[in-house]
MOPAC internal coordinates of N, CA, C and O (Angstrom, degrees):
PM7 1SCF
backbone

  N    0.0000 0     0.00 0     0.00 0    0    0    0
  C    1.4392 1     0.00 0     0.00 0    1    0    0
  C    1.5290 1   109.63 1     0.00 0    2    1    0
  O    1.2310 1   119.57 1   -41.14 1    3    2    1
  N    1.4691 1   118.43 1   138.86 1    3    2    1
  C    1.2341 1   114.90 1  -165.87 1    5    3    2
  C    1.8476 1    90.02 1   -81.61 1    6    5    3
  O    1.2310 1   131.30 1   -27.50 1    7    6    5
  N    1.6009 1    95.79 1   152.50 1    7    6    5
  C    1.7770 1   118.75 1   159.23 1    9    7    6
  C    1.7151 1   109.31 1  -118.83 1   10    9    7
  O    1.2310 1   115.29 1   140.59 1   11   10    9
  N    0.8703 1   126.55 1   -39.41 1   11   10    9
  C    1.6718 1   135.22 1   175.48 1   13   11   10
  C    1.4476 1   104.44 1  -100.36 1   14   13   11
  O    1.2310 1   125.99 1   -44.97 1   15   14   13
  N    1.3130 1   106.09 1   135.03 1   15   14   13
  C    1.5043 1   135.79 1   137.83 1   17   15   14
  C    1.3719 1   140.87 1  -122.11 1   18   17   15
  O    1.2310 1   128.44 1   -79.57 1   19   18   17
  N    1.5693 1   101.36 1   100.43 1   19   18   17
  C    1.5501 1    97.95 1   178.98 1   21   19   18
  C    2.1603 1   118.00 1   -97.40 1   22   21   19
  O    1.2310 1   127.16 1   -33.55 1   23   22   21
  N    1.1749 1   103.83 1   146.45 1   23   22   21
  C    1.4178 1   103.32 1  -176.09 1   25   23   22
  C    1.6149 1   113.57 1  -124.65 1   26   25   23
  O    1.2310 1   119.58 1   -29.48 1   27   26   25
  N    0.8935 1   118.41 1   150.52 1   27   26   25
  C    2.0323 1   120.71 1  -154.62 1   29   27   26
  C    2.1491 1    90.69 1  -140.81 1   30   29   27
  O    1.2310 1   127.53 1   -47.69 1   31   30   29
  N    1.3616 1   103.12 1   132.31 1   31   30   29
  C    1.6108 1   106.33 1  -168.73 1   33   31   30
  C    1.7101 1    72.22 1  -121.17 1   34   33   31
  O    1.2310 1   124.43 1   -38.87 1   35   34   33
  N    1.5415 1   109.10 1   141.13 1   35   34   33
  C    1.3356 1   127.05 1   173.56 1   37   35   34
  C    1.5079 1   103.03 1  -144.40 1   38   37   35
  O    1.2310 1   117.50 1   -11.68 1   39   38   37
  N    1.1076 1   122.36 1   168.32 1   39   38   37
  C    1.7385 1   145.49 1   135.19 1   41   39   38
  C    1.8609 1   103.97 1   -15.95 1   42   41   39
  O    1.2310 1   126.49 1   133.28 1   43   42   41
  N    1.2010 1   105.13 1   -46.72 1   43   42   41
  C    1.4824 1    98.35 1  -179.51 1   45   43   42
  C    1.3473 1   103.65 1   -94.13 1   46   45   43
  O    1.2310 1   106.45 1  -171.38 1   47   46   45
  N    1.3556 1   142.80 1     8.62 1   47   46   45
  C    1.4183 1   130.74 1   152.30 1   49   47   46
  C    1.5246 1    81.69 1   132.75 1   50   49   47
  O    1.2310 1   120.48 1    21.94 1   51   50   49
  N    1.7264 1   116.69 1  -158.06 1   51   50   49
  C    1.2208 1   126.06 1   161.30 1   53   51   50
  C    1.1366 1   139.55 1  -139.77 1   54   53   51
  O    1.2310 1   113.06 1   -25.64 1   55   54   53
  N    1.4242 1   130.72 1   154.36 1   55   54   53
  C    1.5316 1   130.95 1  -134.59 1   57   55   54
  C    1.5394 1   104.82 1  -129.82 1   58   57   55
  O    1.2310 1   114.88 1   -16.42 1   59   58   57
  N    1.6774 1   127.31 1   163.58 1   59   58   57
  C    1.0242 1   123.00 1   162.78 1   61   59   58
  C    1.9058 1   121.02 1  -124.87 1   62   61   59
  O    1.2310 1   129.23 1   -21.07 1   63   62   61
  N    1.1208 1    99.82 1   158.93 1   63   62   61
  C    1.7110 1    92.99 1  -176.25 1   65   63   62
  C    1.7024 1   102.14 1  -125.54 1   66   65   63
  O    1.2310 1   120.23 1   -17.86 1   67   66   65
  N    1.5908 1   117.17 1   162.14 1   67   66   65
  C    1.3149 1    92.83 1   175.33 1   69   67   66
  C    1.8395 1   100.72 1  -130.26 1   70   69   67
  O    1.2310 1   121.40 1    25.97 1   71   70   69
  N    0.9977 1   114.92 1  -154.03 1   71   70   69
  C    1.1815 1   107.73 1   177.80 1   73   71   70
  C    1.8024 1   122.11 1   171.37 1   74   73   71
  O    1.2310 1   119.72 1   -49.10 1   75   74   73
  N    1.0181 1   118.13 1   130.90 1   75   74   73
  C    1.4904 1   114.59 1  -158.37 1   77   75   74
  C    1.5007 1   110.95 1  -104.29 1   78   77   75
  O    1.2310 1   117.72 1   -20.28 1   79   78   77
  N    1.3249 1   121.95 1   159.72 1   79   78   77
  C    1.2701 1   129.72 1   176.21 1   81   79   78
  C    1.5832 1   132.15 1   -51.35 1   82   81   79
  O    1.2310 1   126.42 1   158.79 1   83   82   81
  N    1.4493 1   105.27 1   -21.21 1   83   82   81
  C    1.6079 1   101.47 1   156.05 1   85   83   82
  C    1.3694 1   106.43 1   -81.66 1   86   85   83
  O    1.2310 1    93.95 1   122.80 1   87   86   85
  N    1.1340 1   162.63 1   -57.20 1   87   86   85
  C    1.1728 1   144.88 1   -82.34 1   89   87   86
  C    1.6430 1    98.07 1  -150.71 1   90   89   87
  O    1.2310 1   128.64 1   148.40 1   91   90   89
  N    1.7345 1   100.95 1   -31.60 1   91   90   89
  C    1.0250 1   106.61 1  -172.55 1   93   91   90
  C    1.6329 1   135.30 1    58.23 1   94   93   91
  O    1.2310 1   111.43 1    20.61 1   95   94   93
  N    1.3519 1   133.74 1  -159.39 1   95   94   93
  C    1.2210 1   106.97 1  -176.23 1   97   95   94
  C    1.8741 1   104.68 1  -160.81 1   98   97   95
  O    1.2310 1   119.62 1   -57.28 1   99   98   97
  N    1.2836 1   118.33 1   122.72 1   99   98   97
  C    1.6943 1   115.74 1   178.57 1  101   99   98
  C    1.3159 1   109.22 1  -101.72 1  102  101   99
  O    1.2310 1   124.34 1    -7.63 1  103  102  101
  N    1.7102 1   109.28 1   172.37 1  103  102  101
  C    1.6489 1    96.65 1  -162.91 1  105  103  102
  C    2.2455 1    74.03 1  -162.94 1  106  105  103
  O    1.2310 1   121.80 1   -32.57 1  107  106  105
  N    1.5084 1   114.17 1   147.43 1  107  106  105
  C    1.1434 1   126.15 1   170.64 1  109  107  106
  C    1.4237 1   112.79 1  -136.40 1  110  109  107
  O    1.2310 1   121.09 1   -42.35 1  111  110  109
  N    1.3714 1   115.52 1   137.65 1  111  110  109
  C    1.6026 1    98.13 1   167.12 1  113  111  110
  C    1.6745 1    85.73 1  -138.51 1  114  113  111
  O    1.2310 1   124.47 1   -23.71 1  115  114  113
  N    1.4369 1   109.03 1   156.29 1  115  114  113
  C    1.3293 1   120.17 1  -166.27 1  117  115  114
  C    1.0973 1   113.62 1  -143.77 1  118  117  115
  O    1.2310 1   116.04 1   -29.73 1  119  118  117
  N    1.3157 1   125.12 1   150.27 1  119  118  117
  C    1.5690 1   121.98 1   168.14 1  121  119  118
  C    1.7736 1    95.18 1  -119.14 1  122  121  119
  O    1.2310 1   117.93 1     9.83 1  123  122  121
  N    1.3269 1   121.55 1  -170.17 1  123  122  121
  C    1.5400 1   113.41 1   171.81 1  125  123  122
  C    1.3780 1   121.73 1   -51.15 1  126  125  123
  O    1.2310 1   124.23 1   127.62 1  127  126  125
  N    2.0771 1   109.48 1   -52.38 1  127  126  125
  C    1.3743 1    81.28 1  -159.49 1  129  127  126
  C    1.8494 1    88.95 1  -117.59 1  130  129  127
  O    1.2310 1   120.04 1  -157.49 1  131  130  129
  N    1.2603 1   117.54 1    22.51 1  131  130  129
  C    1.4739 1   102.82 1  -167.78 1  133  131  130
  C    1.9921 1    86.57 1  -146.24 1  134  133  131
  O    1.2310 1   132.32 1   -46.19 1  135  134  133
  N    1.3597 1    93.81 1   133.81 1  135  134  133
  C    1.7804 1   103.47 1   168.26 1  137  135  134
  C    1.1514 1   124.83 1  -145.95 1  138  137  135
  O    1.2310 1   110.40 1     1.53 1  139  138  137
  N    1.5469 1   135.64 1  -178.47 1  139  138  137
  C    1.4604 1   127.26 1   162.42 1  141  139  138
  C    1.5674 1   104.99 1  -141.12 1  142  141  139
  O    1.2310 1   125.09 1   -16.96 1  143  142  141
  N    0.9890 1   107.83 1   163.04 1  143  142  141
  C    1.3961 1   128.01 1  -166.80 1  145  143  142
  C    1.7418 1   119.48 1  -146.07 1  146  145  143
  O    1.2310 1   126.54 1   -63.67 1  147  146  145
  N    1.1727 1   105.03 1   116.33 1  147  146  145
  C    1.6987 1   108.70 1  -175.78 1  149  147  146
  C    1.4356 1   110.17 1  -110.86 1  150  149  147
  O    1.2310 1   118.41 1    -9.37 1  151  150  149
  N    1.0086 1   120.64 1   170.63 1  151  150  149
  C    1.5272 1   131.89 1  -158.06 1  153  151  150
  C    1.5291 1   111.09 1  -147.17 1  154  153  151
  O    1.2310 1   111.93 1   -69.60 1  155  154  153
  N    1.1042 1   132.81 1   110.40 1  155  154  153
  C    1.8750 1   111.39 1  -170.62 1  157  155  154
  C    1.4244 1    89.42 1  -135.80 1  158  157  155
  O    1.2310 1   123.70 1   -32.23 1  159  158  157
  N    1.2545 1   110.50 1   147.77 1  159  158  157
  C    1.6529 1   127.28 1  -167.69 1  161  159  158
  C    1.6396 1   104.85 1  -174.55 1  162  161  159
  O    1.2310 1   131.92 1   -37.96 1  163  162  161
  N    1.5695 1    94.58 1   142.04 1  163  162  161
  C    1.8433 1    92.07 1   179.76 1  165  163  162
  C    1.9330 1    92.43 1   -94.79 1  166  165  163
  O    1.2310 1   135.05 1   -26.44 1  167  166  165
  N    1.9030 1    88.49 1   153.56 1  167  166  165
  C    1.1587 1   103.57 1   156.52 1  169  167  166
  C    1.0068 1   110.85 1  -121.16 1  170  169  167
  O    1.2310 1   124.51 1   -67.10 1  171  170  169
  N    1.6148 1   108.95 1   112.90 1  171  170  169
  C    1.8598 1   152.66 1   168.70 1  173  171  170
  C    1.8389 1   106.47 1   -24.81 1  174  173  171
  O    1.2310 1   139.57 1   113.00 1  175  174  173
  N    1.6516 1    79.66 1   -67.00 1  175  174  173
  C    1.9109 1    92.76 1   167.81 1  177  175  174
  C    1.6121 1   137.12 1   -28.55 1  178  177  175
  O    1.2310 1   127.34 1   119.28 1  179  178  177
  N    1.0991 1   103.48 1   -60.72 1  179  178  177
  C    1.2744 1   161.27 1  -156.60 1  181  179  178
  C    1.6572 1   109.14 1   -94.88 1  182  181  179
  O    1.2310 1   121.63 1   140.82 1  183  182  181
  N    1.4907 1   114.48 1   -39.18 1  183  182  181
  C    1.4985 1   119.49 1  -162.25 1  185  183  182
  C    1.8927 1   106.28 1    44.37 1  186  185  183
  O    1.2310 1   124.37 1  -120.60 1  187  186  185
  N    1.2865 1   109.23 1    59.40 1  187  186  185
  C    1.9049 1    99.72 1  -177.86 1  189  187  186
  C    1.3465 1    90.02 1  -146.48 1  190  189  187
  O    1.2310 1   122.52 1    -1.42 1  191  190  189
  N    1.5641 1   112.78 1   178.58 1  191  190  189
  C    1.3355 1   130.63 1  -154.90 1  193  191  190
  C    1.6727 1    64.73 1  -133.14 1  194  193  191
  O    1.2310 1   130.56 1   -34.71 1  195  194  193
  N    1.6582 1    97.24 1   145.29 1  195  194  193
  C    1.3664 1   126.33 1  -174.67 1  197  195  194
  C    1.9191 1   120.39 1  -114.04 1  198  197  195
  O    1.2310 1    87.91 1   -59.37 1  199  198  197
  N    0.9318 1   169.09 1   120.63 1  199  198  197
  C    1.1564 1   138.11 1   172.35 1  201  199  198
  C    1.6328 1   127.48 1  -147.11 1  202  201  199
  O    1.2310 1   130.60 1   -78.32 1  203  202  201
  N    1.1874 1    97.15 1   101.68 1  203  202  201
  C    1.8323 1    94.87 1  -163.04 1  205  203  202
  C    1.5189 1   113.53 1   -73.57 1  206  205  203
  O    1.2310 1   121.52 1   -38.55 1  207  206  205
  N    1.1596 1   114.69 1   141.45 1  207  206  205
  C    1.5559 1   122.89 1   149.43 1  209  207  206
  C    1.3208 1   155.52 1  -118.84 1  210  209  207
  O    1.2310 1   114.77 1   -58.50 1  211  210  209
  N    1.3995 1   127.52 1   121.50 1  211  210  209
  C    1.2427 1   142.69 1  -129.32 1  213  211  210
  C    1.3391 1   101.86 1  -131.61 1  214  213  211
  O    1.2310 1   118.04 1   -51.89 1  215  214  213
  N    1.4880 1   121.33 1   128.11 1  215  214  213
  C    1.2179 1   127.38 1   162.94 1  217  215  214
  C    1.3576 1   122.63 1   -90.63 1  218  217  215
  O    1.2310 1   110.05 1   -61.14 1  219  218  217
  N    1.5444 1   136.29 1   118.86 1  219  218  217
  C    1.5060 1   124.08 1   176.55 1  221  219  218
  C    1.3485 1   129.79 1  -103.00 1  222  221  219
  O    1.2310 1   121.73 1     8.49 1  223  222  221
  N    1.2795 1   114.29 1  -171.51 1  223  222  221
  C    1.2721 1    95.11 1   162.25 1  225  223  222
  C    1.4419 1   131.43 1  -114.62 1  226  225  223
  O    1.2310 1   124.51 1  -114.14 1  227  226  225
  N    1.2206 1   108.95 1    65.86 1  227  226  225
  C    1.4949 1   131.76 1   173.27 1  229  227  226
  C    1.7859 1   105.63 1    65.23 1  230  229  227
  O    1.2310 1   134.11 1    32.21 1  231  230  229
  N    1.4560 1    90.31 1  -147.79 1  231  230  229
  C    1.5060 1    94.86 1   173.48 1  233  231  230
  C    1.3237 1   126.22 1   -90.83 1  234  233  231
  O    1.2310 1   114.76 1   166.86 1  235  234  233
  N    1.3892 1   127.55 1   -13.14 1  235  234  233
  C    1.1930 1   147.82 1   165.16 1  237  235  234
  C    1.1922 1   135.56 1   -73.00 1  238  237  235
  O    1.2310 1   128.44 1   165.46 1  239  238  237
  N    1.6701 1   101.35 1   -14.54 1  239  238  237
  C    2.0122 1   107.23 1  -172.40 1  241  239  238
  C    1.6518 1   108.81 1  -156.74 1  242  241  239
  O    1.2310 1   129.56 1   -36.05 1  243  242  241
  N    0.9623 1    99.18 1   143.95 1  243  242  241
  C    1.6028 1    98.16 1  -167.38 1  245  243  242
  C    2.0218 1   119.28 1  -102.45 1  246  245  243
  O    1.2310 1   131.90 1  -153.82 1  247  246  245
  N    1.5636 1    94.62 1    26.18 1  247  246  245
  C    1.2247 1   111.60 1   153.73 1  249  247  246
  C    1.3023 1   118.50 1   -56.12 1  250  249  247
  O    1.2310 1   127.79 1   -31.56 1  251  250  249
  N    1.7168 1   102.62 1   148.44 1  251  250  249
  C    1.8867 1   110.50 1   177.79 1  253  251  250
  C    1.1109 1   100.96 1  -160.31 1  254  253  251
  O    1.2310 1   116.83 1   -47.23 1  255  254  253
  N    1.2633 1   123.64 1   132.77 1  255  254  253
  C    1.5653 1   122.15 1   164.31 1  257  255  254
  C    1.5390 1   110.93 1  -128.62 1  258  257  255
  O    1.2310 1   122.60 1   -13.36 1  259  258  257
  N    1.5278 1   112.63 1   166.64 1  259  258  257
  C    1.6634 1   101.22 1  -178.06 1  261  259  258
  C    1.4917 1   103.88 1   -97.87 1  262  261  259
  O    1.2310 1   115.91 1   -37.38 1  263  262  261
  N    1.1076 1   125.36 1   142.62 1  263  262  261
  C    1.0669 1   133.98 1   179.98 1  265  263  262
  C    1.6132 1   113.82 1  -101.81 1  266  265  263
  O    1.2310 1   113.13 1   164.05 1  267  266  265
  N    1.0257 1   130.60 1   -15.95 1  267  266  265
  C    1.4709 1   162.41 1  -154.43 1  269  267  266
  C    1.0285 1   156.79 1    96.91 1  270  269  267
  O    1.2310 1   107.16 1    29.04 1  271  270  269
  N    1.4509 1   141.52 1  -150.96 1  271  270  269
  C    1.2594 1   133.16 1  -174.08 1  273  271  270
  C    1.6257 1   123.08 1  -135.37 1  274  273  271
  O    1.2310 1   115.86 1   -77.14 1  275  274  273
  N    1.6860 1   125.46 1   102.86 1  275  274  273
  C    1.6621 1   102.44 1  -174.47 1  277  275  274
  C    1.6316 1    84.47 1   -90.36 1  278  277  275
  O    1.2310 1   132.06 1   -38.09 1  279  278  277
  N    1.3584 1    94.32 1   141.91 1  279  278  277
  C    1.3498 1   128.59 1  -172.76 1  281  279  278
  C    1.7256 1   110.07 1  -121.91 1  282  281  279
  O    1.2310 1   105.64 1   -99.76 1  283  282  281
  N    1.2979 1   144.22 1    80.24 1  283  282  281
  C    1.2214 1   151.06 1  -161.15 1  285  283  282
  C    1.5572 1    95.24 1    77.80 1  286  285  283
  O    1.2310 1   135.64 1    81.06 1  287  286  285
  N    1.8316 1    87.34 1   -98.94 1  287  286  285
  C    1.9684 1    99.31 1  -168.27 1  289  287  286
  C    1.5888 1    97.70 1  -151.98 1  290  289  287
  O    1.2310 1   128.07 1  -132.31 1  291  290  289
  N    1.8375 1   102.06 1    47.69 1  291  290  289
  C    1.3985 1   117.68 1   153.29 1  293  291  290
  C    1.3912 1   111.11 1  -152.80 1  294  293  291
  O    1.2310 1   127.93 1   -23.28 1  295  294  293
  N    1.2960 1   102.34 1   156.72 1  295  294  293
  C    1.9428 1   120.59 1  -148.55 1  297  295  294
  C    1.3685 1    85.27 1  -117.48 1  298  297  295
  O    1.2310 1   128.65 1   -54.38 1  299  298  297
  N    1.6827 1   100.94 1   125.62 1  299  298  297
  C    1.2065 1   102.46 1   168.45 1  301  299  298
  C    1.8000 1   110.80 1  -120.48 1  302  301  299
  O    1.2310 1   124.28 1   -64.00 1  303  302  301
  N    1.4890 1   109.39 1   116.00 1  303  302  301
  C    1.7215 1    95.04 1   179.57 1  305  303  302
  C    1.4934 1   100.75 1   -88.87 1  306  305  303
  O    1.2310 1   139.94 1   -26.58 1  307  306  305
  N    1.9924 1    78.92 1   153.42 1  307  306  305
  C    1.6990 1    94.95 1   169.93 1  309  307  306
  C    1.1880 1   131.25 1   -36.20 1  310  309  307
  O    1.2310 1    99.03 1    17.27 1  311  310  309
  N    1.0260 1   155.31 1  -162.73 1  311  310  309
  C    1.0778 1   150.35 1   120.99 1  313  311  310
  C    1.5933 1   119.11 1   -69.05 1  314  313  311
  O    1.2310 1   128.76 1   119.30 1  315  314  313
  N    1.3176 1   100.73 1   -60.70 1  315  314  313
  C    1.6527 1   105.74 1   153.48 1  317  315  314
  C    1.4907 1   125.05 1    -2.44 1  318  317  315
  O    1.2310 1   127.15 1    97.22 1  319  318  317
  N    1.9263 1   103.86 1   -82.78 1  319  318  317
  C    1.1954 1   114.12 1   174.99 1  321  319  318
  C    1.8263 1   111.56 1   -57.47 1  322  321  319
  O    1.2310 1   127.29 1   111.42 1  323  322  321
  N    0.9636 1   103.58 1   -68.58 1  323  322  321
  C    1.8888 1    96.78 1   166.38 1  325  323  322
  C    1.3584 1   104.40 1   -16.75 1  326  325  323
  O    1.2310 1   111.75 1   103.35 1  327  326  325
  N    1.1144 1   133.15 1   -76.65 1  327  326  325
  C    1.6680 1   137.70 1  -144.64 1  329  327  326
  C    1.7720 1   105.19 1   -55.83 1  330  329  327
  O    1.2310 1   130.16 1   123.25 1  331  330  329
  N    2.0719 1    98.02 1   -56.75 1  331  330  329
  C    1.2929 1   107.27 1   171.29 1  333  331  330
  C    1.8310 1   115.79 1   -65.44 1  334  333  331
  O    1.2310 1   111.69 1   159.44 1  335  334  333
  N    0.7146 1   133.26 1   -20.56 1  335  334  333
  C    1.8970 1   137.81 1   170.42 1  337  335  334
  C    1.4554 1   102.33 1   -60.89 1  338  337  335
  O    1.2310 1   122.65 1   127.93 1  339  338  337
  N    1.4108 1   112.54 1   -52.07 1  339  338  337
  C    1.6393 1   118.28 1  -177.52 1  341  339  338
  C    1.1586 1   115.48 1   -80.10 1  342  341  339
  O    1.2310 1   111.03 1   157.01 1  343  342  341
  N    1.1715 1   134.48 1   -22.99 1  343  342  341
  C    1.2668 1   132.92 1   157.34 1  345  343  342
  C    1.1960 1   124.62 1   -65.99 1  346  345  343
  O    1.2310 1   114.46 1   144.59 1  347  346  345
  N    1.3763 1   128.11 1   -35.41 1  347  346  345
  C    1.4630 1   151.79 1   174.92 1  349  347  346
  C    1.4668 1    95.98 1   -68.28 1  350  349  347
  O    1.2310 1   114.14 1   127.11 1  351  350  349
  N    1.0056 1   128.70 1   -52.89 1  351  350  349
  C    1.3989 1   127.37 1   166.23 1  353  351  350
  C    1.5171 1   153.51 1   -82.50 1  354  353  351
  O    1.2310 1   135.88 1  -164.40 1  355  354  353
  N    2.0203 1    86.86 1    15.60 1  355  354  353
  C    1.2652 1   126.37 1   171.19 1  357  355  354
  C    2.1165 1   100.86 1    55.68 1  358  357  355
  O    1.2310 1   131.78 1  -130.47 1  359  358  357
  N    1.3577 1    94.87 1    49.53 1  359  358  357
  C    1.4569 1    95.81 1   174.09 1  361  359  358
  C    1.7378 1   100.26 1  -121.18 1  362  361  359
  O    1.2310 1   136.25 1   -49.27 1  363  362  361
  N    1.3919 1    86.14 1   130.73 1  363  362  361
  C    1.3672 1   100.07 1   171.69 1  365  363  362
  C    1.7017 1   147.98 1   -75.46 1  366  365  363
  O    1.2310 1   118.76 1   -65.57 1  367  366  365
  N    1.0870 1   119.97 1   114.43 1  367  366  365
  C    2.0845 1    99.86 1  -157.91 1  369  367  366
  C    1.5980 1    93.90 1  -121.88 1  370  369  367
  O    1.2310 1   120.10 1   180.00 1  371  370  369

C-alpha cells in the first residue's frame, strides 16, 4: 500500500509515483552541473516519516552533500551544510 507520493511536471506534462513504507521512495531533479535528491522512508521506531536532503552534482558530476534531514515536522541540518553556510558567511567555528 502506497505511504509516499511524489509528482515531477516536465515538457511531457506531469506524472505521479507512489511508494510504500518499506521501501520508501527517492526522487532527483538535475540540471548539468547542480541537483537535489530526496529520500523518504518511514521510521517504524519512531512511527514518523523521515526525509533526507542532498545536494548533487547534477548530471555532470558525481558530487553529494547532505543538506539535511525533515524528521516528523523538524529540520535537522547537517552539520556538513552548517560548516559550508558559515564559511560562506565568513563565520568562524
Amino acid at each position: 500500500m502506497a505511504h509516499f507520493r511524489g509528482t515531477v511536471q516536465g515538457s511531457r506534462g506531469a506524472v505521479s509515483r507512489l511508494g510504500g513504507k518499506e521501501k520508501g521512495m527517492s526522487a532527483n531533479v538535475n540540471g548539468w552541473r547542480a541537483g537535489v535528491r530526496v529520500h523518504a522512508y518511514h521510521l517504524y521506531s519512531q512511527d514518523k516519516d523521515i526525509f533526507t536532503i542532498r545536494i548533487t552534482g547534477g548530471s555532470g558530476s558525481g558530487g553529494c552533500y547532505e543538506v539535511g534531514t525533515l524528521s516528523g515536522d523538524e529540520f535537522i541540518p547537517s552539520a556538513e551544510t552548517c560548516a559550508a553556510v558559515d564559511k560562506l558567511r565568513g563565520v568562524a567555528k
